[in-house]
C-alpha positions as CSV (number, residue, x, y, z in Angstrom):
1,X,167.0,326.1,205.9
2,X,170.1,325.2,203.9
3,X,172.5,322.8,205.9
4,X,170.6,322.8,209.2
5,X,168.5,319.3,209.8
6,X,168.3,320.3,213.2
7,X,167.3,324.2,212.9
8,X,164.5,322.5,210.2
9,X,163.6,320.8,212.7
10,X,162.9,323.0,215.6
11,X,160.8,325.2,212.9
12,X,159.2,322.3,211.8
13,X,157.7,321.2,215.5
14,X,157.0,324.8,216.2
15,X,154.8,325.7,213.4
16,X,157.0,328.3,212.0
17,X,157.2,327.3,208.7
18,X,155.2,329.0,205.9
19,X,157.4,328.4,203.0
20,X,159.3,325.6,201.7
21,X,161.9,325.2,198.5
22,X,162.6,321.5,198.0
23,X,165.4,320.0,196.2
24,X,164.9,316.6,195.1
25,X,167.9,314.8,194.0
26,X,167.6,311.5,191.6
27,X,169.8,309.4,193.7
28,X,170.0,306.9,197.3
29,X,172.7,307.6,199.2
30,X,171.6,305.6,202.1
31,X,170.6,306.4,205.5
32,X,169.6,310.2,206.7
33,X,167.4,312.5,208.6
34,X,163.8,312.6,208.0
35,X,162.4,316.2,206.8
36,X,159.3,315.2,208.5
37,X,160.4,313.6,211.9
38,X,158.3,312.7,214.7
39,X,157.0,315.9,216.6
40,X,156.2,317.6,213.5
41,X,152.9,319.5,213.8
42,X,150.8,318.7,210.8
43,X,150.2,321.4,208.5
44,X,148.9,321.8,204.2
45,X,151.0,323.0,201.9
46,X,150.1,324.0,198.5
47,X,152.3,323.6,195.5
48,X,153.5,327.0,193.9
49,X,156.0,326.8,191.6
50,X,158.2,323.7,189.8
51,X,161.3,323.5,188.2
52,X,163.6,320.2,186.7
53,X,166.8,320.4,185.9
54,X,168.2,318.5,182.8
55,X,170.0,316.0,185.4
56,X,166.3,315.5,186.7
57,X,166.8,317.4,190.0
58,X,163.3,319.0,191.3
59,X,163.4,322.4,192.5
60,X,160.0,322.6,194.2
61,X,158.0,325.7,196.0
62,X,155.1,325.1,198.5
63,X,153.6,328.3,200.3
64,X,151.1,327.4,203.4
65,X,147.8,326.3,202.9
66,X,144.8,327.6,205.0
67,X,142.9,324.7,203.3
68,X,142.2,321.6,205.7
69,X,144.5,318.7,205.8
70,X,143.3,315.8,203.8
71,X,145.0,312.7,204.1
72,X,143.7,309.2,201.8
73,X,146.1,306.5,200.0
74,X,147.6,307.7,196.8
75,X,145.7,307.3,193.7
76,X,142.5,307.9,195.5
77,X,140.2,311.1,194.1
């Protein structure tokens, strides 16, 4: 939801989200909402589709996942 932390969010905690597009920008510009707030029911998501830009911005697609969550620390197999 473009513009709309706190629409995003309401989805988010209501399990109404089967689709996301993430836009990942290479730069800090401080302090913001969290995407993934507290109340947020957890849920997989499988990567569908990728895209950089030539400034290095990710354009990222991840459909739902029926697939059980698996959580670990990163860079374990």
């Amino acid at each position: 939801m473009h513009g709309s932390g706190n629409f995003i969010q309401t989805l988010l905690n209501n399990d109404l989200v089967d689709e996301m597009w993430l836009k990942i920008f290479p730069i800090v510009l401080g302090k913001g909402k969290r995407l993934f707030a507290e109340g947020v029911i957890p849920v997989a998501f499988t990567l569908t589709e990728t895209k950089v830009t030539s400034k290095g911005i990710i354009f990222a697609n991840y459909l739902r996942s029926e697939e059980e969550i698996k959580t670990g620390t990163m860079g374990e197999k």
